[in-house]
C-alpha positions in Angstrom: -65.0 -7.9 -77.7 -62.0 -5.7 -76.8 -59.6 -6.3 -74.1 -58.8 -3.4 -72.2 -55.4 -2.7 -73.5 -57.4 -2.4 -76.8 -60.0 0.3 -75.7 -57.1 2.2 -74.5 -55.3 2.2 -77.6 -58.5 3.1 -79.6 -58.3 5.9 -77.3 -54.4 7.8 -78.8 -54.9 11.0 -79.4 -58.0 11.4 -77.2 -58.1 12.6 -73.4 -57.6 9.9 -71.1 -58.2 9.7 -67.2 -55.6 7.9 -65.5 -56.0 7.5 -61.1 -52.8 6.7 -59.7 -52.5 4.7 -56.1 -51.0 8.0 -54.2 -55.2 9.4 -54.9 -53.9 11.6 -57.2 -55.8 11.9 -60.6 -54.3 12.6 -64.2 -56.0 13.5 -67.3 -54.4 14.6 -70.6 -53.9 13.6 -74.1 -52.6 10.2 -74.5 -49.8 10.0 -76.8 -48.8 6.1 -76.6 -48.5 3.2 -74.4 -47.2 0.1 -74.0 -48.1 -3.6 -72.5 -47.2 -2.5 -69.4 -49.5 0.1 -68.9 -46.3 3.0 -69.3 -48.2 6.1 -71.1 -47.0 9.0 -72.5 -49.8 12.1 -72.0 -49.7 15.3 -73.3 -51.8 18.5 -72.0 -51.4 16.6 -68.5 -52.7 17.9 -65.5 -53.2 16.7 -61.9 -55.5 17.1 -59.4 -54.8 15.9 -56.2 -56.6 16.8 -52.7 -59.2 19.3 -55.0 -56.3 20.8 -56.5 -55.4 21.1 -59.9 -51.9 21.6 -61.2 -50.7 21.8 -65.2 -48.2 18.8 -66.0 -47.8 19.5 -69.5 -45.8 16.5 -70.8 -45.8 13.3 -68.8 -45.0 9.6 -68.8 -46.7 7.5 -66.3 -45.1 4.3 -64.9 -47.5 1.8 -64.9 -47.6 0.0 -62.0 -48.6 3.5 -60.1 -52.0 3.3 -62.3 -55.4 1.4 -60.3 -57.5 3.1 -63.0 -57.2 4.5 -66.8 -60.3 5.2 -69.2 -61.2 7.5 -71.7 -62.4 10.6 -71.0 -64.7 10.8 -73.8 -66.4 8.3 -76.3 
């Protein structure tokens, strides 16, 4: 069975969705990430309060994450 931190790192190169605690939401391409949750997205965007805004290139801290999975399986 994988651990969490597994399924997430099956899921490089793939969209990811990634809630943070201010309600915002983030999905984009993720790139790579580390035991702390820190992950590097590309093609990012937000949407926050039913608005959606183009990031581009982010990094995510990752004690602002409550939820991350992948988009698609």
């Amino acid at each position: 069975m994988d651990r969490p931190i597994d399924v997430l790192n099956n899921a490089k190169g793939k969209r990811i969705l990634v809630r943070l605690k201010n309600n915002s939401q983030i999905s984009g391409v993720l790139m790579a990430l580390d035991l702390h949750l820190n992950m590097w997205l590309d093609d990012a965007q937000e949407t926050k309060d039913g608005e959606t805004t183009k990031l581009g290139t982010v990094l995510i801290r990752g004690d602002t994450i409550v939820m991350a999975s992948p988009a698609e399986q």
